[in-house]
DSSP file (Angstrom, degrees, kcal/mol; ACC not computed):
  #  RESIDUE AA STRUCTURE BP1 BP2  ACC     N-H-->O    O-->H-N    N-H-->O    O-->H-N    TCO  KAPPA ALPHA  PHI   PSI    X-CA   Y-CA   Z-CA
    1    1 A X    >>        0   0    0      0, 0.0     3,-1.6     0, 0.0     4,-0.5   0.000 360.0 360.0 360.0 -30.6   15.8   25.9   -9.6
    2    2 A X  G >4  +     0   0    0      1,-0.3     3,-0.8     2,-0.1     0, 0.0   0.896 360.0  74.0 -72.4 -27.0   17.9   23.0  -11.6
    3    3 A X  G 34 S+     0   0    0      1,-0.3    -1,-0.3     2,-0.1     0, 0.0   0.524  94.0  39.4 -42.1 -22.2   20.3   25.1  -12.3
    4    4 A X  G <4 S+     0   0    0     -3,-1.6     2,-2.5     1,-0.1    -1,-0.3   0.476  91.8 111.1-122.3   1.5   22.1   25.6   -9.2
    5    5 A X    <<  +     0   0    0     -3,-0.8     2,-0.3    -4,-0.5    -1,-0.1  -0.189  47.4 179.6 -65.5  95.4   21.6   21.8   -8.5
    6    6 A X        -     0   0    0     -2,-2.5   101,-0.1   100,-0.0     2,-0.1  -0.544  36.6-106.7-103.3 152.6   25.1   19.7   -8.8
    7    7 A X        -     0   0    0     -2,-0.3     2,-0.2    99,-0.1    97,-0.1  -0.544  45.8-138.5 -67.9 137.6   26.0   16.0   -8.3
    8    8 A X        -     0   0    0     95,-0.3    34,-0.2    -2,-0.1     2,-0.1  -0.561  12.3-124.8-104.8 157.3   27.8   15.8   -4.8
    9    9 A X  E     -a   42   0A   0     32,-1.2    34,-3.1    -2,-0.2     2,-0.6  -0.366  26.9 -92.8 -70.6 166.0   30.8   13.8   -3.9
   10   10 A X  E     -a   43   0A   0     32,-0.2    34,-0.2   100,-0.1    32,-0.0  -0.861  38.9-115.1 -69.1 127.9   31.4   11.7   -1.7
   11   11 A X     >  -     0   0    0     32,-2.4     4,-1.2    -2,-0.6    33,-0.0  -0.217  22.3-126.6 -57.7 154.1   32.9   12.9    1.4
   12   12 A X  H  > S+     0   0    0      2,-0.2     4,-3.5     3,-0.2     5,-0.4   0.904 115.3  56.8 -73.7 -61.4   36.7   11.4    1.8
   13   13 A X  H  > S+     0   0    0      2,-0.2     4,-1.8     3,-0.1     3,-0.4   0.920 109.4  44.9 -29.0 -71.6   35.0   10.1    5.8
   14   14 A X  H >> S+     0   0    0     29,-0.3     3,-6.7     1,-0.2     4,-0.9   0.799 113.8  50.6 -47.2 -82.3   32.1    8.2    3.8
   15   15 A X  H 3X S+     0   0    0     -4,-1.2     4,-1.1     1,-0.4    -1,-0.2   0.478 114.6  48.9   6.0 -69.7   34.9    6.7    1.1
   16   16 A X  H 3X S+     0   0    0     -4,-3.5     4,-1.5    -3,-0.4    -1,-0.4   0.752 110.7  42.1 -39.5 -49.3   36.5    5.7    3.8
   17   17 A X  H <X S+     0   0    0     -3,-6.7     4,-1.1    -4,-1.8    -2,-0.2   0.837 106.6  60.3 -69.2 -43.9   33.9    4.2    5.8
   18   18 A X  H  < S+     0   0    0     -4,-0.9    -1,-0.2     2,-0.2    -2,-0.2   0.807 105.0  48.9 -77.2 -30.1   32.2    2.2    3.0
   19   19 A X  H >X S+     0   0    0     -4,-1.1     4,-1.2    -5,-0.2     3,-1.0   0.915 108.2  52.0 -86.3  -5.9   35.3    0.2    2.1
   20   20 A X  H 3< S+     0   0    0     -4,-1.5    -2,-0.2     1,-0.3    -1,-0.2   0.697 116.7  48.9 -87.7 -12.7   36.0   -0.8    6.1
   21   21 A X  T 3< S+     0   0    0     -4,-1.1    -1,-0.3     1,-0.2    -2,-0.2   0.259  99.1  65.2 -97.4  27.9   32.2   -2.0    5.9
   22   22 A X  T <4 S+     0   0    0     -3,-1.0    -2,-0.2    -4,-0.1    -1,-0.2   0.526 106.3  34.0 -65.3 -35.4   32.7   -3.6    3.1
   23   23 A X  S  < S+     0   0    0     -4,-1.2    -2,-0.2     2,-0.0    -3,-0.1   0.459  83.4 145.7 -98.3   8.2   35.1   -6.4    4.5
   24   24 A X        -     0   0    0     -4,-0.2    -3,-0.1     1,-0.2    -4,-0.0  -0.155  45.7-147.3 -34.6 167.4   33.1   -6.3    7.9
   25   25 A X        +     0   0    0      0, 0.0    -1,-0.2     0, 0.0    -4,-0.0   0.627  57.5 115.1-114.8 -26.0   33.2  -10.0    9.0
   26   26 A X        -     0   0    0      1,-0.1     4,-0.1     3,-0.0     0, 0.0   0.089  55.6-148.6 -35.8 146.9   29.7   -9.8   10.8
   27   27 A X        +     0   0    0      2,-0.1     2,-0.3    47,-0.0    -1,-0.1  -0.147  64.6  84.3-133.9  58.5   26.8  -11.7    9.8
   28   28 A X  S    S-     0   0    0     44,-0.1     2,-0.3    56,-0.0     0, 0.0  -0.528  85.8 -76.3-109.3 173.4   24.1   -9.6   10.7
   29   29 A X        +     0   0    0     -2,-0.3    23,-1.8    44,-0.1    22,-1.2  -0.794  51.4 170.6 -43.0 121.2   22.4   -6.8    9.0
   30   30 A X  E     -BC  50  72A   0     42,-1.3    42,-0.8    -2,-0.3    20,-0.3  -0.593   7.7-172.4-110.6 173.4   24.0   -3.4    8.9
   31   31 A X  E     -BC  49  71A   0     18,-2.8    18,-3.7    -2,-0.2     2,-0.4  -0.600  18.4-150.4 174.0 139.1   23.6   -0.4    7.5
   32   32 A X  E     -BC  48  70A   0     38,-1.7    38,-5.9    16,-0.2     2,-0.4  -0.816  15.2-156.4-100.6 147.0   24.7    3.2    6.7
   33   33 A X  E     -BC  47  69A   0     14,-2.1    13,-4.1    -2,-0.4    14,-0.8  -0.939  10.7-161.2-115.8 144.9   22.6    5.6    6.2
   34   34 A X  E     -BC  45  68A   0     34,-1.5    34,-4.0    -2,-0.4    11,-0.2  -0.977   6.1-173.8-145.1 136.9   23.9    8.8    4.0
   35   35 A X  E     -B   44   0A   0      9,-3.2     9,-1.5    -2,-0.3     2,-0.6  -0.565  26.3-118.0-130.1 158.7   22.5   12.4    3.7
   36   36 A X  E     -B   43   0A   0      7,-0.2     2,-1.0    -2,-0.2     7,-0.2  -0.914  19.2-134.3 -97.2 127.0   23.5   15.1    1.4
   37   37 A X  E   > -B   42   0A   0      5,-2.8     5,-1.0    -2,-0.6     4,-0.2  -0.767  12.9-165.5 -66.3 117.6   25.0   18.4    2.9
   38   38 A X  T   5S+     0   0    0     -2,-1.0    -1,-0.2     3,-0.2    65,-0.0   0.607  88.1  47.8 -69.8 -31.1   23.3   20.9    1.1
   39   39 A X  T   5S+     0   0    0      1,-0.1    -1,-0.1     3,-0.1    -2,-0.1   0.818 129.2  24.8-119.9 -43.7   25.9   23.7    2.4
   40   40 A X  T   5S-     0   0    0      2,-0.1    -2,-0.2   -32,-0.0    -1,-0.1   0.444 104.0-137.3 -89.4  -5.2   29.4   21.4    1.5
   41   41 A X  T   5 +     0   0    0     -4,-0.2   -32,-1.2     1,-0.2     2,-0.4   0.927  57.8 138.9   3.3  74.3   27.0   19.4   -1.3
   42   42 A X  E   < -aB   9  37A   0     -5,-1.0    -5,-2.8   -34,-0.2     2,-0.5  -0.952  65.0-117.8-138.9 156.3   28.6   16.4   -0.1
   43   43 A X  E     +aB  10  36A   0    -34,-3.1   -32,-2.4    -2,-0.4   -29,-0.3  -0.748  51.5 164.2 -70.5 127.6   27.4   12.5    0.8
   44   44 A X  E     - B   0  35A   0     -9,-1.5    -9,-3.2    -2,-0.5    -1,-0.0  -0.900  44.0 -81.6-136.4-173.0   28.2   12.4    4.3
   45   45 A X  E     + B   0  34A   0     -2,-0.2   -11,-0.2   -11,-0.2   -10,-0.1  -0.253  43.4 163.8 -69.6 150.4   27.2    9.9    7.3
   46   46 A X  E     +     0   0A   0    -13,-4.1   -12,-0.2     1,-0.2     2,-0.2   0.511  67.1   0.3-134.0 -21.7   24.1   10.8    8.5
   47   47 A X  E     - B   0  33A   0    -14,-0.8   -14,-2.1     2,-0.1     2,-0.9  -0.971  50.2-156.5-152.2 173.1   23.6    7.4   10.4
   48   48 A X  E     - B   0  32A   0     -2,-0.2   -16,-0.2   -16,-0.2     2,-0.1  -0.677  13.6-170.0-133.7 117.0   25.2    4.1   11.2
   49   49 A X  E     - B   0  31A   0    -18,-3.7   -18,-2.8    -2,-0.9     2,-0.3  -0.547   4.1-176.1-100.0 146.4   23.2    0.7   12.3
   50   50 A X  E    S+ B   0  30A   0    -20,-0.3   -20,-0.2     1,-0.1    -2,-0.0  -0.991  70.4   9.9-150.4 112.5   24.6   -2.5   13.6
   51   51 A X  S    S+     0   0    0    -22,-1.2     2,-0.4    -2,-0.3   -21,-0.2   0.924  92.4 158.1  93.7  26.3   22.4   -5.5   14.3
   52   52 A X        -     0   0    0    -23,-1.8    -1,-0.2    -3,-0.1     5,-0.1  -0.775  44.4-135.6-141.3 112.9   19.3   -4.3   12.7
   53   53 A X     >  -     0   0    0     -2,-0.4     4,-1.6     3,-0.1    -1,-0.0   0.577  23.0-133.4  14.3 128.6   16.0   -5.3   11.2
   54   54 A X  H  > S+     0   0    0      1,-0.2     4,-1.6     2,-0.2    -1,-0.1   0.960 116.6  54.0 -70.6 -31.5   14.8   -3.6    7.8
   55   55 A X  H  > S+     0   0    0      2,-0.2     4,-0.7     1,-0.2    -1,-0.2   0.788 114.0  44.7 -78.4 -35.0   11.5   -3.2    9.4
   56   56 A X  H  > S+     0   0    0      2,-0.2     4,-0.9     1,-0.1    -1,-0.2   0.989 114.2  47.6 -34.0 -79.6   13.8   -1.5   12.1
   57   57 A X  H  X S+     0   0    0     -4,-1.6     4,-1.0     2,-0.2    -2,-0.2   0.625 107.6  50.8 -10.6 -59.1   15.6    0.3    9.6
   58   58 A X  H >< S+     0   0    0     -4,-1.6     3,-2.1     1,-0.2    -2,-0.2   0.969 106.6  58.7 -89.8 -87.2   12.5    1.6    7.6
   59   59 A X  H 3< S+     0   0    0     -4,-0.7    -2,-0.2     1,-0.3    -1,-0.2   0.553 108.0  50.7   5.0 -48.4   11.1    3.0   11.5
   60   60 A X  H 3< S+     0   0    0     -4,-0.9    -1,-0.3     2,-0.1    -2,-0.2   0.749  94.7 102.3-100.9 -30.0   14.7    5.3   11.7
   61   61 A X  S << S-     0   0    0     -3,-2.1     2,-1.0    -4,-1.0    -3,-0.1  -0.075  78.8-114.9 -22.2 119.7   14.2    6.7    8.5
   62   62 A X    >   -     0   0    0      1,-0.2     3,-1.9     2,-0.0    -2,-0.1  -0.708  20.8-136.0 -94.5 112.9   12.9    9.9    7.7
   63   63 A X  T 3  S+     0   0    0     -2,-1.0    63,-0.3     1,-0.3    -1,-0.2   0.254  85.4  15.7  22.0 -81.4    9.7   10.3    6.1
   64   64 A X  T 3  S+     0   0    0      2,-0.1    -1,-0.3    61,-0.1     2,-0.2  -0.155 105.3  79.5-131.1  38.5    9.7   12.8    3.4
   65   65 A X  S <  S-     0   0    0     -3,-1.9    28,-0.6    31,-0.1     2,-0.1  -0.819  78.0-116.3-124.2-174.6   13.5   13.4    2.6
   66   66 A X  E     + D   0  92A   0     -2,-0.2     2,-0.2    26,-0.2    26,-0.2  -0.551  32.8 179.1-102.8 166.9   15.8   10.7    0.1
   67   67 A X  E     - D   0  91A   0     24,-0.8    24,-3.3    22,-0.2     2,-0.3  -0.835  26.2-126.8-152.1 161.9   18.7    8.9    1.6
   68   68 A X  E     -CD  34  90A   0    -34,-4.0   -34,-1.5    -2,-0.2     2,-0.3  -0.790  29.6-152.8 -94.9 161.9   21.1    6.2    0.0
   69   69 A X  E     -CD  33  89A   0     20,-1.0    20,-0.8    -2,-0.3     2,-0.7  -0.998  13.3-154.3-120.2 127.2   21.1    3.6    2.0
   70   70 A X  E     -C   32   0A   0    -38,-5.9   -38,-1.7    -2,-0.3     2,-0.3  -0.798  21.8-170.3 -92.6 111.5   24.0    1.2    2.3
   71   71 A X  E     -C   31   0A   0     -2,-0.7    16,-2.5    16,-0.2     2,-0.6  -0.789  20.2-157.6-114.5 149.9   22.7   -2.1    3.3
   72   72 A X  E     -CE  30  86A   0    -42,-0.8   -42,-1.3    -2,-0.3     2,-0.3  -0.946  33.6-157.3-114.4  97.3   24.8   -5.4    4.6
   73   73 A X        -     0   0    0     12,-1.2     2,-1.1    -2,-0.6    12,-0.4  -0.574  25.9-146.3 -91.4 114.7   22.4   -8.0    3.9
   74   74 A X        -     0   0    0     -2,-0.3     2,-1.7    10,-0.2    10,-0.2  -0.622  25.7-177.5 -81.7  86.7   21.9  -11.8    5.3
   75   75 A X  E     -F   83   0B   0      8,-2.6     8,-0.8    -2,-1.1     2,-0.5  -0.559   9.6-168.2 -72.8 104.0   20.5  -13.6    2.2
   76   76 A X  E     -     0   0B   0     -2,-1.7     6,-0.2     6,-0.2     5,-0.2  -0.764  17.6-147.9 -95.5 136.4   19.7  -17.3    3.3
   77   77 A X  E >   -F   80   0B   0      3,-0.6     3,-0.6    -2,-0.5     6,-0.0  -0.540  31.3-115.5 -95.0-179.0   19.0  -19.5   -0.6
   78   78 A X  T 3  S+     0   0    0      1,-0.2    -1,-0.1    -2,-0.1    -2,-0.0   0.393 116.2  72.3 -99.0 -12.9   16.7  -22.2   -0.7
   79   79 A X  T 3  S-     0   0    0      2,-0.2     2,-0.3     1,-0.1    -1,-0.2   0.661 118.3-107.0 -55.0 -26.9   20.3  -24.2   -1.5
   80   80 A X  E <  S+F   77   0B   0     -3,-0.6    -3,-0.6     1,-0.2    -1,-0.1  -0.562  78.8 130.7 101.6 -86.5   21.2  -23.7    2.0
   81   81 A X  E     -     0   0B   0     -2,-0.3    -1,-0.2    -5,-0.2    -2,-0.2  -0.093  46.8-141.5 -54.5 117.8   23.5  -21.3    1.5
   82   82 A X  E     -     0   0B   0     -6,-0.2     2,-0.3    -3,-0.1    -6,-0.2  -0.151  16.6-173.0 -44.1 143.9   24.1  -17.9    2.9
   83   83 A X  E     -F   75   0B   0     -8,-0.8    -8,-2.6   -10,-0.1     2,-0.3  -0.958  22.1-147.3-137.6-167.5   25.1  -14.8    1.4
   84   84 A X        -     0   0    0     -2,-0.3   -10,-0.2   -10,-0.2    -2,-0.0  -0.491  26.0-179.6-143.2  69.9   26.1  -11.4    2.3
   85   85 A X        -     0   0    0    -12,-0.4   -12,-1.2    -2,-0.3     2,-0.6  -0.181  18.1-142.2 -67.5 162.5   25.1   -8.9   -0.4
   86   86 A X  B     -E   72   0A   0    -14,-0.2    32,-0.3     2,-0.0   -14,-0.2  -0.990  21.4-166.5-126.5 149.4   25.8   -5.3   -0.2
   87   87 A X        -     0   0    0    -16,-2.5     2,-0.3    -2,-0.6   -16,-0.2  -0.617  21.0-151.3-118.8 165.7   23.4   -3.3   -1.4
   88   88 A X        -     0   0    0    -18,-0.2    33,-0.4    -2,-0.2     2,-0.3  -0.870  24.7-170.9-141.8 132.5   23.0    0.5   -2.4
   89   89 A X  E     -D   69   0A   0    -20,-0.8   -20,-1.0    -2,-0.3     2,-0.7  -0.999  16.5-155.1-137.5 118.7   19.6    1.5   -1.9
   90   90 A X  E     -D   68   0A   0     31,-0.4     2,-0.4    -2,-0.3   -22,-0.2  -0.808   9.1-168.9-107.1 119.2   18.1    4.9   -3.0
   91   91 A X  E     +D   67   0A   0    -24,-3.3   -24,-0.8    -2,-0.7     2,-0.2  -0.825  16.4 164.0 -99.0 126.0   15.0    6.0   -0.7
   92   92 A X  E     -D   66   0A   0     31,-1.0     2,-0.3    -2,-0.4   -26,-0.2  -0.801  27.2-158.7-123.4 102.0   13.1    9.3   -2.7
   93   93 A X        -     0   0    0    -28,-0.6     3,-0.3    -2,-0.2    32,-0.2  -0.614  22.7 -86.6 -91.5 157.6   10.0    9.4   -1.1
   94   94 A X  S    S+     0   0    0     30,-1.6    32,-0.1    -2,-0.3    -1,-0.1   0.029 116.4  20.0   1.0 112.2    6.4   10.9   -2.0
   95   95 A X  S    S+     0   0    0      1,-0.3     2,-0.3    -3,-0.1    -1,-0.2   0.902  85.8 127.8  94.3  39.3    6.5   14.7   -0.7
   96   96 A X  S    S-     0   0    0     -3,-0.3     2,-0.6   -33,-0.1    -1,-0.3  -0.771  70.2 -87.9-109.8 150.2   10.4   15.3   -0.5
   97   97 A X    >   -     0   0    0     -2,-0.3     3,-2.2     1,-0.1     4,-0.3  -0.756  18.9-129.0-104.3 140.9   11.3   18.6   -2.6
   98   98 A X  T 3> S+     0   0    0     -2,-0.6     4,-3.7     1,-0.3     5,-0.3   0.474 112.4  54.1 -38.9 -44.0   11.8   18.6   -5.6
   99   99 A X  H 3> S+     0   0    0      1,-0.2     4,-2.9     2,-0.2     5,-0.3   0.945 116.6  55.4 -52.0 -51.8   15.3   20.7   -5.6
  100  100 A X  H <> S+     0   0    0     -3,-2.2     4,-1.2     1,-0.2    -2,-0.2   0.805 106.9  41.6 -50.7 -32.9   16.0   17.5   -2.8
  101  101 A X  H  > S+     0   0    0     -4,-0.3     4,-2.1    -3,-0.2     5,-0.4   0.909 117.4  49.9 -98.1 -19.9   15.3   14.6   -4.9
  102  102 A X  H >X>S+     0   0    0     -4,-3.7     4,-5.3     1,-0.2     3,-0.7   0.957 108.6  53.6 -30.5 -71.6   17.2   16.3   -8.0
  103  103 A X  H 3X5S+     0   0    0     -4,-2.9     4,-2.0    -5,-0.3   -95,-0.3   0.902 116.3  36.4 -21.4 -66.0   19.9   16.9   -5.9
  104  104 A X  H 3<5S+     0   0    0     -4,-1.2     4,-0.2    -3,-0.3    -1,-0.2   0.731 117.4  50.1 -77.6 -24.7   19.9   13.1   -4.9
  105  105 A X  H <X5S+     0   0    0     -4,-2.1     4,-1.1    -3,-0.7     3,-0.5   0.946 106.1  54.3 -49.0 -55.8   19.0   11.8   -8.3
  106  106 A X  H  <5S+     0   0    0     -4,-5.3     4,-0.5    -5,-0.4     3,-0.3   0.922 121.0  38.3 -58.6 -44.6   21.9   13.9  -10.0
  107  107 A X  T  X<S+     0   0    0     -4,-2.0     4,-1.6    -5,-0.6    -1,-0.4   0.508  87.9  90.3 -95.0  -5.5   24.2   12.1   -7.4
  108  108 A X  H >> S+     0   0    0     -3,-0.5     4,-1.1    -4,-0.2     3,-0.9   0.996  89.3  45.9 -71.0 -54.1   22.9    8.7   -7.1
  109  109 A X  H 3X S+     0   0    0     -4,-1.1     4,-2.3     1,-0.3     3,-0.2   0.885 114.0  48.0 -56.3 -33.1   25.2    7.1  -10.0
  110  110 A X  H 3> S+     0   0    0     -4,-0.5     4,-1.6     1,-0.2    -1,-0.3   0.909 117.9  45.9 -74.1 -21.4   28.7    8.9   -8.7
  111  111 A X  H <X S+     0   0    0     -4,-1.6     4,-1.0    -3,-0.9    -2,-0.2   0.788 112.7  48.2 -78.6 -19.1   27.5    7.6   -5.2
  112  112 A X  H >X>S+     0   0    0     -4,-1.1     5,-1.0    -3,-0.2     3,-0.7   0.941 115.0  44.0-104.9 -65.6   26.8    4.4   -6.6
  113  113 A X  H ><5S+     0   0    0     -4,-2.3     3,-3.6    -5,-0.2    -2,-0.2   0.896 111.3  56.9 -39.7 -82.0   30.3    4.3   -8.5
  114  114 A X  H 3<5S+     0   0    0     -4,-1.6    -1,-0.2     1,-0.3    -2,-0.2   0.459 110.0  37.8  25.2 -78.9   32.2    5.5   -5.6
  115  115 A X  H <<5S-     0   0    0     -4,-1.0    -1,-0.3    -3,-0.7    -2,-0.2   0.091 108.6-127.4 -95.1   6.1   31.4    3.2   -3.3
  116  116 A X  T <<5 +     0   0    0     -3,-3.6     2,-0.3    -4,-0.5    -3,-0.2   0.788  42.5 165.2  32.0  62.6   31.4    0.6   -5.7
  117  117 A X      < -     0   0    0     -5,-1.0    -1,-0.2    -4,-0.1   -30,-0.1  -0.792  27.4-177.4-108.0 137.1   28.4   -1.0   -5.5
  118  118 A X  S    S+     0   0    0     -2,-0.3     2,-0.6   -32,-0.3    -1,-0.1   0.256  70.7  82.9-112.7   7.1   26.7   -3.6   -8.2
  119  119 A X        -     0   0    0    -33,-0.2     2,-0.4   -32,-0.0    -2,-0.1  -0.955  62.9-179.9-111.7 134.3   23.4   -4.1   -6.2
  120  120 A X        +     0   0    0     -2,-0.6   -31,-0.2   -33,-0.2     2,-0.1  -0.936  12.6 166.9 -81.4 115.0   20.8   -1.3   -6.8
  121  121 A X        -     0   0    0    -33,-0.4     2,-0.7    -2,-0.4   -31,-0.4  -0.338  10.0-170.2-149.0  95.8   17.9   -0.9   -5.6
  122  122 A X        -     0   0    0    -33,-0.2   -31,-0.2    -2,-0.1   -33,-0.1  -0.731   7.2-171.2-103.1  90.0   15.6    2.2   -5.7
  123  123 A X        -     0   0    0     -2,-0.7   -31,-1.0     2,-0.1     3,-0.1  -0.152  20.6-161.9 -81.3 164.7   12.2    3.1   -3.9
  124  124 A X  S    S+     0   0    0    -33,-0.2   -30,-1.6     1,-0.1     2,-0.2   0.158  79.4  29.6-119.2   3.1    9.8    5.4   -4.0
  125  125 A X  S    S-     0   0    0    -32,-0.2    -2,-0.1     1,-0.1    -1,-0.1  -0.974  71.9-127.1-163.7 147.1    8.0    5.1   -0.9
  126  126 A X  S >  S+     0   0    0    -63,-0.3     3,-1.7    -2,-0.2   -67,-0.1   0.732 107.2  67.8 -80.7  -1.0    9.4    3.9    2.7
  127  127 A X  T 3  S+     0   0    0      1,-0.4    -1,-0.2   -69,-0.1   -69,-0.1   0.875  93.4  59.4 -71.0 -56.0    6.7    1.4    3.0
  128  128 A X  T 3  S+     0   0    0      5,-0.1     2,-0.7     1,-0.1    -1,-0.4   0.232  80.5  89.7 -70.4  27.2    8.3   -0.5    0.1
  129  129 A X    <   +     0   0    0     -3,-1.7     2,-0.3     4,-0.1   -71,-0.1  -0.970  60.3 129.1-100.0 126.3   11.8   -1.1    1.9
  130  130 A X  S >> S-     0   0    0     -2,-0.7     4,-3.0   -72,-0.1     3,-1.7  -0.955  73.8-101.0-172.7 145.8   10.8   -4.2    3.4
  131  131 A X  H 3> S+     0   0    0      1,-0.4     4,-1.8    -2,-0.3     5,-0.4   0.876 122.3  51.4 -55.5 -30.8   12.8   -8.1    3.3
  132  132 A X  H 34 S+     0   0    0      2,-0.2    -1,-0.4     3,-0.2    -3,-0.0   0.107 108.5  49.6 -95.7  56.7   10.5   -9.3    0.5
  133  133 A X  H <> S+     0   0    0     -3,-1.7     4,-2.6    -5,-0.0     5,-0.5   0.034 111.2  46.5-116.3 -85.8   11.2   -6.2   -1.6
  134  134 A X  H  X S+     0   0    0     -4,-3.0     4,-2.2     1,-0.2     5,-0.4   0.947 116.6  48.4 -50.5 -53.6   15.2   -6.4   -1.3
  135  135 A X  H  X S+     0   0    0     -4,-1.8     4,-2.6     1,-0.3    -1,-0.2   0.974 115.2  46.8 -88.2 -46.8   14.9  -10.4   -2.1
  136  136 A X  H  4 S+     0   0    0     -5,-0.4     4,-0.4     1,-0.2    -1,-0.3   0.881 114.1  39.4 -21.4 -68.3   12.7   -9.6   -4.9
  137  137 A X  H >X S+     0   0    0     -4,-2.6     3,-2.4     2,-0.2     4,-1.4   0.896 115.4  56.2 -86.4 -39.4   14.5   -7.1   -6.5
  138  138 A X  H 3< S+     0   0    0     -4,-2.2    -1,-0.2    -5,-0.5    -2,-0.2   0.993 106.6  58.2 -35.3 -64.0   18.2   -9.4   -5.5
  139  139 A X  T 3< S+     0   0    0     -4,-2.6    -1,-0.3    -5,-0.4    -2,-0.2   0.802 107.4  44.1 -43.0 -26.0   16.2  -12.2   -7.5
  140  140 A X  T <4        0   0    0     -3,-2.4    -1,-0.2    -4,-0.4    -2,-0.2   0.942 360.0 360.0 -57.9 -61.6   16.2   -9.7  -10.6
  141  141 A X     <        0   0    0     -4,-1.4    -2,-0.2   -21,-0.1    -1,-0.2   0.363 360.0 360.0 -88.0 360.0   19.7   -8.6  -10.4
């Protein structure tokens, strides 16, 4: 089965997409969400939130397949100060198939390169994407 499993591109759309949400100016939460085409084996949009909760977020999610996630993040410090991380978040959960999370694995580091992201963050379950989870793992990085 690994065999006919290849690391996908990004689609030229996504590329696109991720650097005009990179300079958004908002100071909410955002997030893309990004799916593989299995038939094109490419990263494309699969949806795109504005204004929204993680505990939202995690709800719009599907269950038992991976997504990257892109997230545009309100960090508040105990300084006072705000920030506005961007995040790349790889969701494989429990009971996704295997050919799917290969598939998503093989591709997470070109997706991650790509889109030129230095924040990481990778779960195993949607139950962990949650605010004190992302400020944990921020505190790590």
């Amino acid at each position: 089965m690994s065999s006919n499993v290849s690391v996908c591109d990004m689609s030229p759309e996504v590329v696109a997409l991720l650097k005009k949400f990179k300079l958004r100016k908002e100071k909410n939460v955002a997030a893309i969400v990004l799916k593989i085409d299995k038939t094109s084996l490419k990263i494309v949009l699969d949806e795109e939130y504005e204004n929204i909760s993680v505990s939202d977020l995690q709800d719009e999610l599907p269950p038992q397949q991976p997504r990257y996630v892109c997230l545009s993040y309100v960090q508040n410090h105990d300084d006072g100060r705000v920030s506005y991380p961007l995040i790349f978040i790889f969701i494989s959960p429990q009971g996704c198939s295997p050919e799917q999370q290969m598939m998503y694995a093989g591709s997470k580091t070109k997706a991650v390169k790509d889109g030129d992201f230095t924040k990481v963050i990778e779960l195993r379950s949607l139950d962990e994407l949650t605010d004190e989870t992302i400020l944990d793992k921020l505190k790590k990085k």
